[in-house]
N, C-alpha and C positions, 0 to 999 in steps of 0.2 A: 330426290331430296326428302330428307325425313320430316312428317308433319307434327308440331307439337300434341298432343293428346288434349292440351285447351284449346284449339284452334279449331278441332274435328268436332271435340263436344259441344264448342258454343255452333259451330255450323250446323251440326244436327239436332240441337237444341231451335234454333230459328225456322229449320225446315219444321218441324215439328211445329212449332207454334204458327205458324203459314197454317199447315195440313187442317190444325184444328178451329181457326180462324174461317178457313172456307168452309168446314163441314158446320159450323155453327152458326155462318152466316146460313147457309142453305138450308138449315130447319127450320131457320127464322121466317125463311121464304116460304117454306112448304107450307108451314102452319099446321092445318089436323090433317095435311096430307101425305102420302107416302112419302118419306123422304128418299129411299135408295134409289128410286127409278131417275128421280134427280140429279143424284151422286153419279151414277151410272152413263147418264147424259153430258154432266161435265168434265170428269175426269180424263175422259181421254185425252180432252187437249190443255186442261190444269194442270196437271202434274207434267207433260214434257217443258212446257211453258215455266214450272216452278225450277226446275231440273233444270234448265239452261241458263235462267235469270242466275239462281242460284251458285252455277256453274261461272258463268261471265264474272261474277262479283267474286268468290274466292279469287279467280286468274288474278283478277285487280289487284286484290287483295297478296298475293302472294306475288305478282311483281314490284308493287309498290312497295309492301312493309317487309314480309315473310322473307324475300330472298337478301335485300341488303341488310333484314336484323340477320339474317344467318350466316352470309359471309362476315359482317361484322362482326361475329361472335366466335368467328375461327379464328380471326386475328386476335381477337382478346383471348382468346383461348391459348394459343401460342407465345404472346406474350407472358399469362400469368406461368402459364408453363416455363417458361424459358428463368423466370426470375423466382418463382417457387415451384421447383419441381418437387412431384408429389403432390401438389397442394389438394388439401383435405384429403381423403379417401383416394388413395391412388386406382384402387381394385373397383372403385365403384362404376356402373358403366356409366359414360355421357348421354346428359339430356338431351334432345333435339330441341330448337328452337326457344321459343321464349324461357321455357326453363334454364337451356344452356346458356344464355344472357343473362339470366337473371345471378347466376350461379360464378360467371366472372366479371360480371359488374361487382360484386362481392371482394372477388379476387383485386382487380383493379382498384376499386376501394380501398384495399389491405396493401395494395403494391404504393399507394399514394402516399399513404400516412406513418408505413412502417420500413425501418431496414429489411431489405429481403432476405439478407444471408443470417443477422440475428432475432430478427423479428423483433428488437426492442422502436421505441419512438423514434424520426427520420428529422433531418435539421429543420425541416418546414412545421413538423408537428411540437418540436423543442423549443423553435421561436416565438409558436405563438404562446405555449404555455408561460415563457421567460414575460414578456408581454405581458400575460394575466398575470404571476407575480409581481411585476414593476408595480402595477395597478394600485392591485391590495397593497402591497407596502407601504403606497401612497395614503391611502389609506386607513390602513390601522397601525401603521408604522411596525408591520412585521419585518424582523430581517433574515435575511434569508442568505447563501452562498451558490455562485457559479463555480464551477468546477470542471476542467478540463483536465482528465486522463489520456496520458498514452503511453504507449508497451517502447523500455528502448529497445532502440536497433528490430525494431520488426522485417526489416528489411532483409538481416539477416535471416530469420526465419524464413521466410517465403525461397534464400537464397540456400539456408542449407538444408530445410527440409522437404521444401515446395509448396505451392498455393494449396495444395488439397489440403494437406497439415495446418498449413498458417492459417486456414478458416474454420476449420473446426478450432483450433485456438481460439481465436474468437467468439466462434460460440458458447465455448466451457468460459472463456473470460464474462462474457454478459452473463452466463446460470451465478456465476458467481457472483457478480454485482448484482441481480435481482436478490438473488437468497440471502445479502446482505443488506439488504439498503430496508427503511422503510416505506410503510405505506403509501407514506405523504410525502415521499421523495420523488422525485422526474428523473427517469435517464434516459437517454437518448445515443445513437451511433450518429455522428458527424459525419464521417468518410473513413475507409481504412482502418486503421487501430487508434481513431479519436473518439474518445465518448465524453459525454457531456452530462452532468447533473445537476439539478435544483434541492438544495438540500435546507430545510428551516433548521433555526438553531437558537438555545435562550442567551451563550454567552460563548465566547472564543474559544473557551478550553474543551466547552460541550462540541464545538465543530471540529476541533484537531485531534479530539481522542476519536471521533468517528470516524475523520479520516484514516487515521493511523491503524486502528483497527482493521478500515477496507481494506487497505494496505497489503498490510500483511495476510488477511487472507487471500490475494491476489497475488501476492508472489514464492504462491506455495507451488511447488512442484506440478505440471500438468502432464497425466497419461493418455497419450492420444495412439492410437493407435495402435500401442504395444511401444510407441516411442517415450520418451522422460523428456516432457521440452519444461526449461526452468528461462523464467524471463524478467526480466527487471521493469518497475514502474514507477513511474513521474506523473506528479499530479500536484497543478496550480486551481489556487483557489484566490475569487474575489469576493468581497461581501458587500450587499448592499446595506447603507446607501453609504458605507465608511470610501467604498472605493469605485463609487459611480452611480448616477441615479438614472442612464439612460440604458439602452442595451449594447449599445455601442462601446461605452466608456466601461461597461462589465466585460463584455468580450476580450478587451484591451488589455485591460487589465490583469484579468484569470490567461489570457496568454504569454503574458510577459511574465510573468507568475510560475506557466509551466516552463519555459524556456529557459529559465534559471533554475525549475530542478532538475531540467533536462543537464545541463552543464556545470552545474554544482556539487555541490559534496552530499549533500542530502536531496532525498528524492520528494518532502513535499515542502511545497514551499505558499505562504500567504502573500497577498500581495501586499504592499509598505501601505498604512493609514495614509490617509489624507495629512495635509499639513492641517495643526491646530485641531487632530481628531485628541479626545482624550479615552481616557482608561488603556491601556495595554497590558492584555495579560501577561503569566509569569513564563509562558511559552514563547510569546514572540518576542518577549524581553530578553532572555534566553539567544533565542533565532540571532536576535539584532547585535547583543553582547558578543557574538560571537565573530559577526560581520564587523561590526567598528571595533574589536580589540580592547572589546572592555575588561578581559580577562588579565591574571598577571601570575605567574608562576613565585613561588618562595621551597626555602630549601634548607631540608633540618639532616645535622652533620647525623653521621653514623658512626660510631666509633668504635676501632677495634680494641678488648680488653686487657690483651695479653703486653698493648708497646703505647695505650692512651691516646693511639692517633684515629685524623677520620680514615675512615673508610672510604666511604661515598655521601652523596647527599640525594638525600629524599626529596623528590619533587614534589609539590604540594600545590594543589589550585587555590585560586583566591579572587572573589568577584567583589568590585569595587562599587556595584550600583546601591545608591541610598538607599532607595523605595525596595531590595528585594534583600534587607539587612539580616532580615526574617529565618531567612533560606540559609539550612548548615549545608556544608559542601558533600555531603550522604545524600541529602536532596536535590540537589541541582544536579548530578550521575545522575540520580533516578530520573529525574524530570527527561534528562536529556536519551537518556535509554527510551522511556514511553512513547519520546517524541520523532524519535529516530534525530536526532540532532548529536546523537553520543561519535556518529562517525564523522563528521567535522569539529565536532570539540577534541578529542582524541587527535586530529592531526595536528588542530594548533598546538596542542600539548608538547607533541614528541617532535612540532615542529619548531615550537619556543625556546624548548628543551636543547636541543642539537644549533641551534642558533647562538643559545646564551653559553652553551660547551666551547665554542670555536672561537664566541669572541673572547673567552677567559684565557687562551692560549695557555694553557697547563697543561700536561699529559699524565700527572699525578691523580687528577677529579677526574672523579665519576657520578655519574650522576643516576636515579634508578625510576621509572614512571610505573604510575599503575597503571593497569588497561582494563577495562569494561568488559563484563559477561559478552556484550553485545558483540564487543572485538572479536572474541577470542571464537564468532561465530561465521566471521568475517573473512574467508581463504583470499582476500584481496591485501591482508592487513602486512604477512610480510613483504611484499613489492611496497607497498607503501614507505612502513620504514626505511628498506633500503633504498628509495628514493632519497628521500630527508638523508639520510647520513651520508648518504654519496655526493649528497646539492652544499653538506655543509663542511664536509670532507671528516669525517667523523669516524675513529674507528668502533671498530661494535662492541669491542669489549667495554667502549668506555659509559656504555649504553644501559643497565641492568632493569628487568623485566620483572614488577611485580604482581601478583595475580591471588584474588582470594583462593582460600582452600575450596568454599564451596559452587565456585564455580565451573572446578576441574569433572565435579558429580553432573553438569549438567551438556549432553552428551559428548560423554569423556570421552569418547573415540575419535570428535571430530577436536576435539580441544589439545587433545597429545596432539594429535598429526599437527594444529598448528602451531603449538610451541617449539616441537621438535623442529619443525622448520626452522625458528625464530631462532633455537640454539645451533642450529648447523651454520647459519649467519655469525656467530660470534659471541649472541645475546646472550649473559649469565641470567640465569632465571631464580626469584625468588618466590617462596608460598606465604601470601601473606595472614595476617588472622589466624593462626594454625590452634585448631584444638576446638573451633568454635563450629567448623562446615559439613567435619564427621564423612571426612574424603576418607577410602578406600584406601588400605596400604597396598593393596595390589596398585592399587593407581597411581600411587606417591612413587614407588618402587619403577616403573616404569618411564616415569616424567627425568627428564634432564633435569633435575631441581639441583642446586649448588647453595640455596640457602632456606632454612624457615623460619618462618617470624613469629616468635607467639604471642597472644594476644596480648594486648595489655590487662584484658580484666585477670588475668590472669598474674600479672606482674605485681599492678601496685599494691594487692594485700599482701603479696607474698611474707613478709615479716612475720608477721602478726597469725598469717592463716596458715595452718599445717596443711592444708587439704592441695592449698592453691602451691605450697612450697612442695608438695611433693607432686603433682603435676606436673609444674616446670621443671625439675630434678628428670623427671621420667621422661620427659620430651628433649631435653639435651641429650640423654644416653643413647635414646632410640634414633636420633639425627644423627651421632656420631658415631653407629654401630649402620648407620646407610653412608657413610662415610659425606654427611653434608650438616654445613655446619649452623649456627643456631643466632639469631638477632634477639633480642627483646625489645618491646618497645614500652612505649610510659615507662620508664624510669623517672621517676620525680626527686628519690631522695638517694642521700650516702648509702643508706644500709641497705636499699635495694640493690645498687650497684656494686657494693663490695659483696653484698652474698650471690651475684648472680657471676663474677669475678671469681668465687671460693668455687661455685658449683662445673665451672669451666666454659661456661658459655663465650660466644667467639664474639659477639660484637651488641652493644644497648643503645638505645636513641631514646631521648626523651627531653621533656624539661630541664632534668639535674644537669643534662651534657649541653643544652641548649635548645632557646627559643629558633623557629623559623627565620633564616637568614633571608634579605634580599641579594638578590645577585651581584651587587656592585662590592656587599659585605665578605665574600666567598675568597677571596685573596688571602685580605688580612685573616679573616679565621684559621685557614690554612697555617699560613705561616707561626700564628699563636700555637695553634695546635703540634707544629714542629717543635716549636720552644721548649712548651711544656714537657711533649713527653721524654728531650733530651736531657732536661732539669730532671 
């Protein structure tokens, strides 16, 4: 058995102080007399005498304490082993004895309070911190959010790449929540691919932009190995004390919270205010607008110039809540973009859309939707479509896809591949805004595009502005020389429409042709618009 290097020193440190203990009692004795003849008299049977005492007492000592701290310290040894291999200094050699206990008592310490495989906070070290947050909140009425993160389908991962991969996942997942969070945040590993955070916050919108944020750095591409794993993430959040003042009715909450963005259409999701909570920001009002159907589609004809009929109708959003009267429909996309809420409001859309097409029973209307940069980022978005129009029996052409210009510049390679999908479905495609996003004619050239729409700033001086009359002039010829043909929009007045009529353009929408229809309106316009152009 190896003996600690403190166990020898303090033993030969005592024999020492013995040795000089007796040689200084014996001068004491001697007084003005010779002391060595003295020395020489006792020693022979003091020192075997010290030597065996000495001896007796290690044994003791090394059966009693020495041999059970040392097997003990194999098993702790093993075990930190087994749960951080490597741990600290692989290459350094092992201490013997009290050092090597001291060394994975350390370890064990760190095995208690930490995840082994990420080394971040363990559920026992997260609850108590949750716990001293409740406290202070009580306190100084700070509020703060619980947050449960999880990877979907991890399962799959472990099953199509294997456990060695799926934990280094994990690991590159926590570098990236530490490297993201701050100071004064908590995270912690639950079990498996569940993490947990303590996040302070001054107002709602301050905590969903931080999440959204984590988000998306989290669901960037991960290189493990030489392999590309891409994984999707759900994360519910609760806040105190809107949606619990205990730790129990927080947990509750923030998991019913994830579990709806686990199976919902958006991946993060708040949990519902208390009843009779007030203030709700313009995000979860948003969130909720979208859950209760607060939204409502309207629809502005398009007309063709050459025979005065519609065309098609332009789908247009419209939110009915008083308190967010504020909010132009440019801002509530963007809101909904920021928030990742753009892919659930997009399906009601083009699910309202295809709904209110089927029950109009015409095969004459068409109807045309915008889609979000966000979409157009989204290789899930034509299955989706073709769901919707297959659920309402819809054919595609009756469908038409409008898309700004400067959205095509924003990685255009992955944004063709998904149009062209969308036109191989049926979908006629339009470029909306044209002349404002400063797309690429390589790119234009490329895209299935069958219509462009130019701006209106560009329209309504047209009269009056040479600059702007010859702009629109040059953007019909160049549409008609790629053999696609040209909308205008804002028309407001006669002379706009009759000169944009003289210039050859194929189709205007605006005020002058009409206000935004509701959908019970769309018959009779129809039929008016029949009338007219056979008058």
């Amino acid at each position: 058995m190896k003996i600690n290097t403190l166990v020898v020193g303090l033993f030969l440190l005592v024999s020492g102080l013995i040795i000089v203990g007796w040689l200084v009692s014996l001068y004491v004795v001697a007084a003005e007399r010779d002391v060595w003849p003295l020395i020489r008299q006792q020693a022979w049977w003091f020192l075997p005498a010290l030597a065996l005492s000495m001896g007796v007492v290690y044994r003791i000592i090394d059966r009693a304490i020495l041999t059970p701290l040392s097997t003990l310290t194999d098993a702790m040894g093993r075990v930190v082993q087994a749960q951080h291999p490597g741990y600290r200094d692989a290459q350094e050699p092992l201490q013997a004895g009290l050092g090597k206990l001291h060394r994975y008592i350390d370890g064990l310490t760190e095995l208690a309070t930490h995840d082994p495989l990420t080394r971040l906070h363990n559920r026992i070290i997260f609850e108590e911190k949750l716990k001293q947050a409740l406290l202070d909140g009580k306190r100084t009425g700070k509020k703060f959010a619980l947050v449960f993160l999880d990877i979907d389908g991890f399962y799959r991962v472990n099953h199509e790449y294997g456990s060695y991969i799926a934990d280094a996942l994990l690991r590159q997942l926590a570098a990236r929540l530490v490297d993201n969070l701050r100071e004064s945040d908590t995270l912690a590993r639950l079990e498996k691919d569940n993490f947990a955070l303590l996040l302070e916050f001054s107002d709602i919108d301050q905590l969903t932009g931080l999440l959204e944020k984590l988000r998306e750095q989290l669901v960037n591409t991960y290189r493990i190995y030489g392999r590309e794993v891409k994984v999707a993430i759900s994360i519910g959040a609760a806040v105190y004390p809107d949606h619990g003042n205990t730790m129990v009715d927080l947990a509750l909450r923030a998991d019913e919270a994830l579990i709806k963005a686990q199976n919902g259409d958006w991946p993060l999701v708040m949990a519902r205010p208390a009843q009779g909570s007030g203030g709700i920001s313009a995000i979860q009002a948003l969130r909720k607008g979208i859950e209760k159907n607060e939204f409502s589609l309207v629809y502005q004809p398009v007309v063709q110039l050459s025979n005065h009929r519609t065309h098609y109708f332009e789908a247009l959003l419209r939110w009915a809540r008083p308190e967010l009267h504020d909010y132009s429909i440019a801002q509530i996309i963007q809101m909904a973009e920021n928030s990742q809420l753009i892919k659930p409001l997009t399906n009601w859309i083009v699910d309202s859309a295809c709904r209110q097409l089927a029950a109009l029973g015409r095969t004459d209307v068409k109807f045309a939707i915008n889609l979000s940069m966000v979409d157009l980022h989204d290789d899930t978005l034509p299955e989706r479509i073709a769901g919707m129009l297959q659920r309402h029996e819809i054919a595609a052409a009756s469908l038409q896809i409008e898309i700004t210009e400067g959205q095509i510049m924003q990685e255009p390679e992955r944004v063709i591949g998904i149009l062209t999908r969308l036109n191989a479905m049926g979908l006629p495609l339009t470029i909306d805004d044209f002349g404002t996003g400063q797309a690429s004619l390589t790119y234009l050239r490329r895209l299935p595009v069958g219509k462009l729409k130019i701006d209106q700033s560009f329209i309504k001086d047209m009269v009056s502005n040479a600059e702007d009359r010859a702009i629109v002039e040059a953007t019909i010829k160049l549409a008609h020389t790629l053999d696609i043909e040209v909308v205008a929009e804002g028309v407001e007045t006669a002379a706009v429409y009759d000169l944009l009529h003289d210039m050859g353009c194929n189709y205007v929408q605006g005020y002058y042709v009409s206000r935004p229809l509701d959908h019970d309106q769309i018959i009779h316009w129809c039929d008016q618009s029949k009338s007219r152009s056979a008058s």
